[in-house]
Each structure stands twice: as structure tokens, then as C-alpha cells.
C-alpha positions as CSV (number, residue, x, y, z in Angstrom):
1,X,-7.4,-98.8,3.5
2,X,-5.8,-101.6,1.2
3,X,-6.9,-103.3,-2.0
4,X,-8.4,-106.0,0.5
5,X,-9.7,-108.2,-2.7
6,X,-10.0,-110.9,-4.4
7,X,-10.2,-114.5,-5.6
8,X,-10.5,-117.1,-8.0
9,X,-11.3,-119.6,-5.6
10,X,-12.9,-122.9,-6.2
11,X,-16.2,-121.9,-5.2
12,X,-16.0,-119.3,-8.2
13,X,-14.3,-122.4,-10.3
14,X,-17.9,-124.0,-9.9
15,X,-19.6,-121.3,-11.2
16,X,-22.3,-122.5,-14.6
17,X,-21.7,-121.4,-18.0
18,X,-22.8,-117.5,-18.7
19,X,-26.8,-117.6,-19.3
20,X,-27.8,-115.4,-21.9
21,X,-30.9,-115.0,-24.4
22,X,-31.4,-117.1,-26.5
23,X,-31.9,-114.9,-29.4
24,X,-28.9,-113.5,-29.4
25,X,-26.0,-115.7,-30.8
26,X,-22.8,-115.5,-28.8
27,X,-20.2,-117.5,-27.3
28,X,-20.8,-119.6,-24.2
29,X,-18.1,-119.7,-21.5
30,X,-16.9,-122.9,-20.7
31,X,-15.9,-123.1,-16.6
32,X,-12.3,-122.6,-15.8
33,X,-10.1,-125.6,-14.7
34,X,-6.8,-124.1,-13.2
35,X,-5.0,-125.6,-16.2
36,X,-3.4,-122.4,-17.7
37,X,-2.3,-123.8,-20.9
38,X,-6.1,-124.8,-21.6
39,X,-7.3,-122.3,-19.9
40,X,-5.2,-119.8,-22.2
41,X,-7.0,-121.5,-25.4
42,X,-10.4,-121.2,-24.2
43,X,-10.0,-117.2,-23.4
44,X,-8.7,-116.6,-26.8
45,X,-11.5,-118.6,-28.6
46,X,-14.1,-116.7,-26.2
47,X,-12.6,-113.2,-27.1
48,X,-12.6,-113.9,-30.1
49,X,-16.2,-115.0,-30.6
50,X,-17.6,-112.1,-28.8
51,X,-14.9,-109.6,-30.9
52,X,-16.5,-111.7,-34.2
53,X,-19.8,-110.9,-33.0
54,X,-19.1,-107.4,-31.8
55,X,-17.9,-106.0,-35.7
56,X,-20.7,-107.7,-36.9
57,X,-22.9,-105.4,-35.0
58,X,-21.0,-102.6,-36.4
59,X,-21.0,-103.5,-39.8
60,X,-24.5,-103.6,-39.8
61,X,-24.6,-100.0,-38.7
62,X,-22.7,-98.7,-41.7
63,X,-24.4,-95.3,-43.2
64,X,-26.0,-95.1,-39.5
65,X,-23.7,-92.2,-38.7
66,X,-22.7,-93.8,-35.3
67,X,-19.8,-95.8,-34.4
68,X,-19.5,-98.2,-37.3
69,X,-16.8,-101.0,-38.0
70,X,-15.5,-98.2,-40.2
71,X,-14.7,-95.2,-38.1
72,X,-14.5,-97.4,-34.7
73,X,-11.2,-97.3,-32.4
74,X,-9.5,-100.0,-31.6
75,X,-7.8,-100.3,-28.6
76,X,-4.4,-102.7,-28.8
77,X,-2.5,-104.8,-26.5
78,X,0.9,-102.9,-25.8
79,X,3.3,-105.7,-27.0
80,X,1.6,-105.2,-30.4
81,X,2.0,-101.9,-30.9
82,X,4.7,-101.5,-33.5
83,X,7.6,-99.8,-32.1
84,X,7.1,-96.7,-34.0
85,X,3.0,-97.0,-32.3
86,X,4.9,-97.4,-29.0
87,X,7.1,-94.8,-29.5
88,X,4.2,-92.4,-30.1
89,X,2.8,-93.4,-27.4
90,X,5.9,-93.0,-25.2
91,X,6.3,-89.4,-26.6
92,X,2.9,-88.5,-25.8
93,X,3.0,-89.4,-22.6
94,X,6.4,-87.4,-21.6
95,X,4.9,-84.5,-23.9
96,X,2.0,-84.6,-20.9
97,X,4.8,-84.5,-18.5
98,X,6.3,-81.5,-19.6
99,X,3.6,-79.5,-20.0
100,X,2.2,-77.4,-17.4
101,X,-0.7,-78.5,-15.3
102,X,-3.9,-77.0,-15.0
103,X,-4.5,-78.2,-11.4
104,X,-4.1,-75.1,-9.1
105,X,-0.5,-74.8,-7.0
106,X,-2.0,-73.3,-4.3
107,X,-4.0,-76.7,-3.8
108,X,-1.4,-79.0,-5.1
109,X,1.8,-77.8,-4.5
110,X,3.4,-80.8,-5.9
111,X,1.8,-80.4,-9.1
112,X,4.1,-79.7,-11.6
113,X,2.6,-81.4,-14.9
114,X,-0.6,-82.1,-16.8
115,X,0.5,-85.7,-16.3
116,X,0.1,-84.9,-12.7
117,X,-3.5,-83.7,-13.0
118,X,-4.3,-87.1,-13.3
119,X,-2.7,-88.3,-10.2
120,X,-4.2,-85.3,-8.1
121,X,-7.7,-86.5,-10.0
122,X,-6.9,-89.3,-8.6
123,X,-5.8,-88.4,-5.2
124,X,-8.4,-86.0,-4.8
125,X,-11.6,-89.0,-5.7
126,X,-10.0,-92.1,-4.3
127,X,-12.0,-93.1,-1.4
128,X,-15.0,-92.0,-3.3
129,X,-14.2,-94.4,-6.7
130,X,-13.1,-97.5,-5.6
131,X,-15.0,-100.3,-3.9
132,X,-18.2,-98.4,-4.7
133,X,-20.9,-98.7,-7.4
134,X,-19.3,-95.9,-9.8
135,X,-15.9,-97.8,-10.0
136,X,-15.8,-99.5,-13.2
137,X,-17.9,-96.2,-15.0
138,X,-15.5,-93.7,-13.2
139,X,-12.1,-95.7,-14.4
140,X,-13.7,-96.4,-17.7
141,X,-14.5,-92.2,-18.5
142,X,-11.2,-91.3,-16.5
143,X,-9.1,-93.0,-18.9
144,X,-11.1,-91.8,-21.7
145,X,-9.6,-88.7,-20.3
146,X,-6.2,-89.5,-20.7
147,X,-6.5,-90.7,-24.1
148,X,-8.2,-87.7,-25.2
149,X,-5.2,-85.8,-23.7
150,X,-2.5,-87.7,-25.1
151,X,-4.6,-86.9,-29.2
152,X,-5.9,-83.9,-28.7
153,X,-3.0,-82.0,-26.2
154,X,0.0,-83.8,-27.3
155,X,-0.8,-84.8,-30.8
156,X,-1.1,-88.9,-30.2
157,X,-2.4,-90.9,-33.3
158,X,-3.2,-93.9,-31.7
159,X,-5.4,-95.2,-29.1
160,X,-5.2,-96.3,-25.4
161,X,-3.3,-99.7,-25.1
162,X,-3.7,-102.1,-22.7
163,X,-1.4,-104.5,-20.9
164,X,-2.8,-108.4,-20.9
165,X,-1.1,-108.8,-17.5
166,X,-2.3,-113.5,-18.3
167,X,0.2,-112.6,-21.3
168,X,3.0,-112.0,-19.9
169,X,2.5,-113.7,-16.4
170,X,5.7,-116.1,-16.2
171,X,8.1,-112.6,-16.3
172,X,6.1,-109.7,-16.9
173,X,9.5,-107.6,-15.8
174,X,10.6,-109.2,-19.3
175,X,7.5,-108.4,-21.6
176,X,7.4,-105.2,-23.4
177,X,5.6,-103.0,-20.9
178,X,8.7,-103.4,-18.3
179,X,11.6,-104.7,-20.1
180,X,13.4,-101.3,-19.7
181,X,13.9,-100.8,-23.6
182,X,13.2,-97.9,-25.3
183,X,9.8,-98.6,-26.5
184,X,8.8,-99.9,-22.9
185,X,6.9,-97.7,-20.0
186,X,9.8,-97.6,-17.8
187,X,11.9,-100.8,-16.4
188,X,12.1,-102.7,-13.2
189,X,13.8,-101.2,-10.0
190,X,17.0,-101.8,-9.4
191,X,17.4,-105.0,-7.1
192,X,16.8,-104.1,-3.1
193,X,16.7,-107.2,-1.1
194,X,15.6,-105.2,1.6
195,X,12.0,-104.8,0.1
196,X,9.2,-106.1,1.6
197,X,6.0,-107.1,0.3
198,X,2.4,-105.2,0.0
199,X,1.0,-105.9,3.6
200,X,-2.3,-107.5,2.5
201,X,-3.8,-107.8,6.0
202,X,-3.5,-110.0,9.0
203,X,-3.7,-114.2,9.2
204,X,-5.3,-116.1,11.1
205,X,-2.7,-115.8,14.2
206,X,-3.3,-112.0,13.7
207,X,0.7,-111.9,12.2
208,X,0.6,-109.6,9.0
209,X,0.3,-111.3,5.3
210,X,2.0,-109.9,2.8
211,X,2.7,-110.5,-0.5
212,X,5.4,-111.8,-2.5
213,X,7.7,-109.6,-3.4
214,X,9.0,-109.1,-6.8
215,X,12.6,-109.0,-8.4
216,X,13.6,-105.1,-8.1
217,X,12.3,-103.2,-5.0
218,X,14.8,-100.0,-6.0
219,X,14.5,-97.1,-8.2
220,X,14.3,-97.3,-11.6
221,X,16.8,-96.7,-13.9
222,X,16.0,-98.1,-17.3
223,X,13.8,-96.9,-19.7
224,X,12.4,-93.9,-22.1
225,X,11.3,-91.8,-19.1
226,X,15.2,-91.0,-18.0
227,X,17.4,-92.5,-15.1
228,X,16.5,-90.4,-12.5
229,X,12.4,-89.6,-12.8
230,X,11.4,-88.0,-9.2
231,X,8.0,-88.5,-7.8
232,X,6.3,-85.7,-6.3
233,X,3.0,-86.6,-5.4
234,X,2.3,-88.7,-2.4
235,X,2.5,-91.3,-0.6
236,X,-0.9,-91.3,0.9
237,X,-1.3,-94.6,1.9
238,X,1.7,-96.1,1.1
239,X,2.2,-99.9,1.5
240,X,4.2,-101.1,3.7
241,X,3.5,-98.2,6.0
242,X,6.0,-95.4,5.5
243,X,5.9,-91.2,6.1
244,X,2.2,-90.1,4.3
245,X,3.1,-86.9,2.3
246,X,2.8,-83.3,3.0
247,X,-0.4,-82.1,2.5
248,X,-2.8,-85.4,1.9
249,X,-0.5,-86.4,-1.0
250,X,-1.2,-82.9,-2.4
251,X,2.7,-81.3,-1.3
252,X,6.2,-81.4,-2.8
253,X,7.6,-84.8,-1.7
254,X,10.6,-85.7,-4.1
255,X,11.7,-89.3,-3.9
256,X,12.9,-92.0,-6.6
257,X,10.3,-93.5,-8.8
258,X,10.8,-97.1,-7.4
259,X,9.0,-100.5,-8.7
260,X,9.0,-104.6,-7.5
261,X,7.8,-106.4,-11.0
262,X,8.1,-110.2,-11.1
263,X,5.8,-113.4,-11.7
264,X,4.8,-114.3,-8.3
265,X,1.9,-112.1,-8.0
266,X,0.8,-112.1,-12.0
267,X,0.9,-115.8,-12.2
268,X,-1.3,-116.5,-8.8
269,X,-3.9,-113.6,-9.8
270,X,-3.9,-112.3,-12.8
271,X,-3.6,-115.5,-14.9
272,X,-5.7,-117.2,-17.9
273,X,-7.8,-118.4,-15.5
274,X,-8.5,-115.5,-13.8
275,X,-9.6,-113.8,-17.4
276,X,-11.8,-117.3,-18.2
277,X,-13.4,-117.0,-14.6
278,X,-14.1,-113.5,-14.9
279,X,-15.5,-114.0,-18.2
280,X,-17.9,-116.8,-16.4
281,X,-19.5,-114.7,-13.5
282,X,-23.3,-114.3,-14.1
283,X,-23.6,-110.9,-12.6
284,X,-21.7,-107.9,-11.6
285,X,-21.9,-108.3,-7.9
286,X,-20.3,-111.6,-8.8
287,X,-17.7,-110.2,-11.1
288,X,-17.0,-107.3,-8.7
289,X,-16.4,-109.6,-5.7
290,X,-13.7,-112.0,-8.4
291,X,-12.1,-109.0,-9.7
292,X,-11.4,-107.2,-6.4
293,X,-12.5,-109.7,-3.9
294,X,-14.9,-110.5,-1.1
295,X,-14.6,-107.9,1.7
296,X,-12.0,-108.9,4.4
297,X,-10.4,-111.6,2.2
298,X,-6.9,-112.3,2.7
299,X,-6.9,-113.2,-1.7
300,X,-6.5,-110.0,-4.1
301,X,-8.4,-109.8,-7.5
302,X,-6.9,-108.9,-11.0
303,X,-7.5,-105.7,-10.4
304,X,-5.7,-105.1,-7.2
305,X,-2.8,-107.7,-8.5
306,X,-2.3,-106.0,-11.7
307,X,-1.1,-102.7,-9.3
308,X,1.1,-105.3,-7.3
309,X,2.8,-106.7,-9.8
310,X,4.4,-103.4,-10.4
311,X,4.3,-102.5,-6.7
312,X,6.3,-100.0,-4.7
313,X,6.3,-96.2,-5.4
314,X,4.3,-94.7,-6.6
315,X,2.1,-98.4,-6.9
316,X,1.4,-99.7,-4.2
317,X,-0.5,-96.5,-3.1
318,X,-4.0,-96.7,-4.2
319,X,-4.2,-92.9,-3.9
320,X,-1.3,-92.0,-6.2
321,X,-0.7,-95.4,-8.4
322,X,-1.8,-92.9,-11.5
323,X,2.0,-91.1,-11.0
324,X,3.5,-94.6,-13.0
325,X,2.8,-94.4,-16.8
326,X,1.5,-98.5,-16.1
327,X,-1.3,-97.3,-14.6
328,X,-3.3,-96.6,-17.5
329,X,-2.4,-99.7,-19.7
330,X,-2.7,-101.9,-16.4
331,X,-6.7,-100.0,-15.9
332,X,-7.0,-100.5,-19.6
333,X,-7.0,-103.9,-19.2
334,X,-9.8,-103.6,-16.2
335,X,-11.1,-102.1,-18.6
336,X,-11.1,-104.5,-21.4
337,X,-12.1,-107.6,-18.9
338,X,-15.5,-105.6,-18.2
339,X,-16.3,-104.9,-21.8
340,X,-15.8,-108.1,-23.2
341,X,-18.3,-109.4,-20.2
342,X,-20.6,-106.8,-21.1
343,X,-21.1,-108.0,-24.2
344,X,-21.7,-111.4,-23.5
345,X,-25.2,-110.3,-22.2
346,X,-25.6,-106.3,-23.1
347,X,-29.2,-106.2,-22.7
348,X,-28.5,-106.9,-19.2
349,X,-24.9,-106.0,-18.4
350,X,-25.3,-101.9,-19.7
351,X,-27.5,-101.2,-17.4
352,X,-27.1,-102.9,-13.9
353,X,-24.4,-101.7,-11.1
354,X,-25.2,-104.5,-8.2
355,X,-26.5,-104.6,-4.7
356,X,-24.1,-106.0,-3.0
357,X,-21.2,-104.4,-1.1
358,X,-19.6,-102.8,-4.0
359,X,-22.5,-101.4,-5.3
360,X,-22.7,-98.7,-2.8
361,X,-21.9,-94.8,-2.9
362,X,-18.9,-95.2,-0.4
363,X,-15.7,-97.5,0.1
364,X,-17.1,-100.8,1.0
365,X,-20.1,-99.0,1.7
366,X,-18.3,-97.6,5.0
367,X,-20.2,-95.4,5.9
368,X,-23.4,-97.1,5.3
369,X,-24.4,-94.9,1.7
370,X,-27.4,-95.8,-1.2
371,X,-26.6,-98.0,-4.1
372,X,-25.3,-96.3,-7.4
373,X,-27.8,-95.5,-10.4
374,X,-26.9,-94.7,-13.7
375,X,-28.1,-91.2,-13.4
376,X,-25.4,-90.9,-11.1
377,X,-22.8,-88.5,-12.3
378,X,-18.8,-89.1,-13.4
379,X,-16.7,-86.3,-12.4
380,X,-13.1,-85.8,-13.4
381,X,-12.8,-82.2,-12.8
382,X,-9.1,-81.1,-13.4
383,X,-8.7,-83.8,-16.4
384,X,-12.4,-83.9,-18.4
385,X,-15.9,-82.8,-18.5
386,X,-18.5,-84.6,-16.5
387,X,-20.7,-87.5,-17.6
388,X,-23.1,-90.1,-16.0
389,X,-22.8,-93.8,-15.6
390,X,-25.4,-94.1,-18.0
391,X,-23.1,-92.8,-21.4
392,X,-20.3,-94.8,-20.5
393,X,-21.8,-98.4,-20.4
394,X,-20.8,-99.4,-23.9
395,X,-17.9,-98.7,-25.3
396,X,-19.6,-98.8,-29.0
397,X,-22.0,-95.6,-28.5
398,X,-21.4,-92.1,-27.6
399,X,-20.1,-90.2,-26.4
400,X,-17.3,-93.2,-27.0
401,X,-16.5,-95.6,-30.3
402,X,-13.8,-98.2,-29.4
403,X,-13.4,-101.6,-28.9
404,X,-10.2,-103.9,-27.4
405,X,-8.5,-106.0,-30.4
């Protein structure tokens, strides 16, 4: 079971401008036109209307005793963290590394860290959180999760960051997130030329299709997290096929931490386009089917090539991705794409999950399940309390009170 996603295909390109009501004064979306350098001015006008818009809804709920421009969260791209906010960061993170998990041993052997609860989280919900109805909900209050963690365990004073994967696209192994400084999440892998990439399914000729590769593909040796970091968790469906790990991912498997960064895969799906496309789709079956693609397609979605363009171990394994620190700017930036399109038609957009095949209770709705409902309830048992779908559609009410700059 692979990320099998995606597109931003010219039948998408077509797509009309966002209808909304009329009442309601916000930005229209012009249709994308595979010119990146356009394309990149048009995304920043649009976020930027519906971010103008979005305060302004806030301020007029000062003295409300909500979330209100003055007490909400904002939620930063990682390159403009200062480097004392990245720093923070950094140290929060490792501070969850060192500390003891609360996940069970006898379960998860190869848990050794509250950082690892994540990843068995994770693990243990995978085949019941992605390519269903719940996805977007159960990412959105998992990573909630982690935040809280980072503030309230490990003394964090900022907020989740997210990585704009369109920002960096010509050599994300260069931009902050990778470059292998100090204030980075880790480096690149060292260079393998014996790396492969992802397997993404088979072509017409039935020959496999994979990927291309990036510009490490070896273990990585740079950054704030040590020389020598040793993965645990995992593989449990590793891609290209290698030996599964004891246990269902669950054992003690102790391996390099490895990654494959470079442009190839950033700049063909995760581009300015992609962002002004997704910000077009009318619907969320549409915007489902663009960010992780129509079933069976041979293209992959943002989401899908954000955890490509870091690739290898632990990334390429949908099961254990959460084991990279990336992770969780990468699905802050899902994150961020389905807000901002939320709030180009909230009335609607808060409230509806779909009908199509990601709408569903299962994986591709295989087996056959019911559709989603907002009643439907979020669990992240070894990292959270439970929720439903319902109290996590808007970022801007409770129990939540952030927004992306």
C-alpha cells in the first residue's frame, strides 16, 4: 500500500474560479497556468487576502472571550523562524526524544521515547487515517498533539512551523529545513548512488515507475540531532521493498536514519501551482483527489510528494514517516493548504467530508466501509485526548486558536 496519488493535471488546470457567497467578501482564485513565477505571485496575493480577511474576523471578536486577533496563535513558516525560534524548537523536539515514552514496552518494544509515541500513534492508525474521510481532521488534531507536547512537556514557546515545500522547490536540500546547519531539522544523506527511487507503481508495459531520486540516499550526518541518530521503529512498508520490521514496525530494529532530498520531486508536485490549484478546487472530493491523487494514478499529490522529497528511512514508509522530525512541518503544511481553502468558503468547507473515494471509513474505501461524519471520533490514544471531526474544522474555535502567517 503506497501513496498511489496525485495530480495537477490539465483537467484540474481547467477547473473555474472558487464559487462562493456572495455576501461574504473574499478573494477569488484565479486558475493556475503552469507558469511558476506567476503562479508564485497569485498564491501570495490569495493568502494574503484570505489572511487579511481572516484577522478581521478576529478583531471583530475582541472582548468575545474566544480566539481573538489578540490571544490567537500563529503558526510560522520554518525559514522565518529566527534562529533563536528554531533553536527552541530544535530543543524541544530532542527534549521529547530523551524523555521516556508513555507507550507500553511490552507492546512496542522499540519504543524508547515520547518522540516515539508519535510514530507508534502512527503506526498503530495508519491504514485507518489515510485515504479515508477522517484524514485531514485526524492529521490536523494529531499534530495539535505534538505541539501541545513540545509547550506543555518540554517547555516550547512557540508554535508548530510549517515547511512551504513551493518555497524552497529548486533545492529544498539547501533551504533551512535540510541544509544541515544547526538551526535546521537534520541534513541530507550522505551521497549513495546506489539509491533507488520510491516505486510508485507499474506503467503501462507493467515495468515498475519510480520516482526520481534525490541527491543523498545515505545516512545522515549533519545536523542538530547528532551524526549517528538510529531509527528503531519500523519499516513497515518500506519503499523500495526491503525486510518489514519485527513485530509490525512495533520491535527493536536499529538502522541509520537515512534521507534522499533534492528538487526533482518538489518542483514537479509540490510547486506554486500545485498550492494555486489546490486553492481552486470547488469541493473536497476535488481537493482530496489533487492533493493525494485519483485512485490508481501513476502522478502523486503534494501530500504524498512532500514525504518523497525527503524519502528513504524512515520516509518513505507511510507507517513510520512520523520517526523524521520533517514530518510534522512537512503535515503542517497539509495542514495549512486545507485551512486556507476552508476559509475561502467556511460556511461550506467546516462541515462537509466528501462522497467520493476518500471519503470513506477505510483505505480507499477497501473494504467497502460508510462515509465519514463529523460525529465521528479522532483518537490519538498514546499522544492526546480524543475529539470528533466536528471540533477540529476551524482552526479559529476551540478547542484550537491558530492560524498560518
Amino acid at each position: 500500500m503506497k501513496f498511489l496519488s496525485a495530480t495537477a493535471a490539465a483537467a484540474f488546470l481547467a477547473s473555474a474560479v472558487v464559487a462562493v457567497p456572495a455576501a461574504r467578501s473574499v478573494p477569488s482564485v484565479p486558475a493556475p497556468r503552469w507558469d511558476l513565477v506567476a503562479d508564485k505571485e497569485a498564491v501570495t496575493e490569495v493568502i494574503a487576502s484570505i489572511q487579511e480577511n481572516q484577522m478581521a474576523k478576529l478583531k471583530a471578536r475582541a472582548g468575545s472571550g474566544g480566539c481573538t486577533a489578540e490571544n490567537v496563535r500563529v503558526r510560522k513558516e520554518y525559514g522565518d523562524l529566527t534562529k533563536e525560534e528554531r533553536s527552541d524548537y530544535i530543543r524541544a523536539i530532542q527534549c521529547l526524544m530523551d524523555k521516556p515514552g508513555k507507550v507500553d514496552r511490552t507492546f512496542s518494544l522499540g519504543t524508547r521515547s515520547r518522540f516515539d509515541d508519535f510514530a507508534v500513534e502512527h503506526i498503530t492508525k495508519t491504514l485507518g487515517i489515510h485515504f479515508t474521510g477522517n484524514f485531514m481532521a485526524w492529521h490536523r488534531w494529531f499534530l495539535y498533539a505534538y505541539e501541545t507536547a513540545l509547550r506543555d512537556e518540554c517547555g516550547y514557546k512557540g508554535y508548530q512551523p510549517y515547511w512551504d515545500w513551493a518555497k524552497y522547490a529548486e533545492a529544498p536540500q539547501d533551504s533551512p529545513v535540510f541544509n544541515g546547519d544547526e538551526w535546521s531539522l537534520g541534513g541530507n544523506g550522505a551521497p549513495n548512488p546506489d539509491r533507488v527511487g520510491a516505486i510508485i507503481g507499474k506503467g503501462p508495459g507493467g515495468g515498475l515507475v519510480h520516482l526520481v531520486r534525490g541527491l543523498g540516499g545515505g545516512p545522515v550526518t549533519t545536523g542538530p540531532f547528532g551524526t549517528n541518530r538510529t531509527i528503531l521503529l519500523g519499516p513497515v512498508q518500506p519503499d523500495p521493498p526491503a525486510t518489514v520490521g519485527p513485530n509490525g514496525g512495533l520491535g527493536v530494529n536499529p538502522r541509520p536514519w537515512v534521507r534522499d532530498v533534492g528538487p526533482a520531486v518538489n518542483l514537479r508536485y509540490a510547486n506554486y501551482t500545485t498550492l494555486l490549484d489546490l486553492l481552486n478546487q470547488p469541493d473536497i472530493d476535488k481537493y482530496r483527489s489533487l492533493s493525494e491523487g485519483p485512485k490508481g494514478s501513476l502522478e502523486i499529490g503534494p501530500h504524498a510528494a512532500g514525504h518523497y522529497v525527503i524519502t528513504s528511512d524512515p520516509a518513505d514508509d507511510v507507517f513510520t514517516s512520523p520517526t523524521d522530525p520533517a514530518f510534522f512541518v512537512h503535515h503542517a503544511m497539509v495542514d495549512r493548504m486545507w485551512a486556507l481553502w476552508q476559509e475561502l468558503d467556511e460556511s461550506t468547507r467546516r462541515t462537509d467530508l466528501g462522497k467520493d473515494v476518500y471519503a470513506h471509513l477505510t483505505w480507499q474505501n477497501n473494504p467497502p466501509s460508510g462515509l465519514a461524519t463529523l460525529d465521528d471520533v479522532l483518537n490519538v490514544t498514546y499522544v492526546g485526548p480524543q475529539t470528533t471531526i466536528r471540533e477540529v474544522m476551524d482552526t479559529t474555535s476551540s478547542p484550537f486558536c491558530y492560524v498560518y502567517q
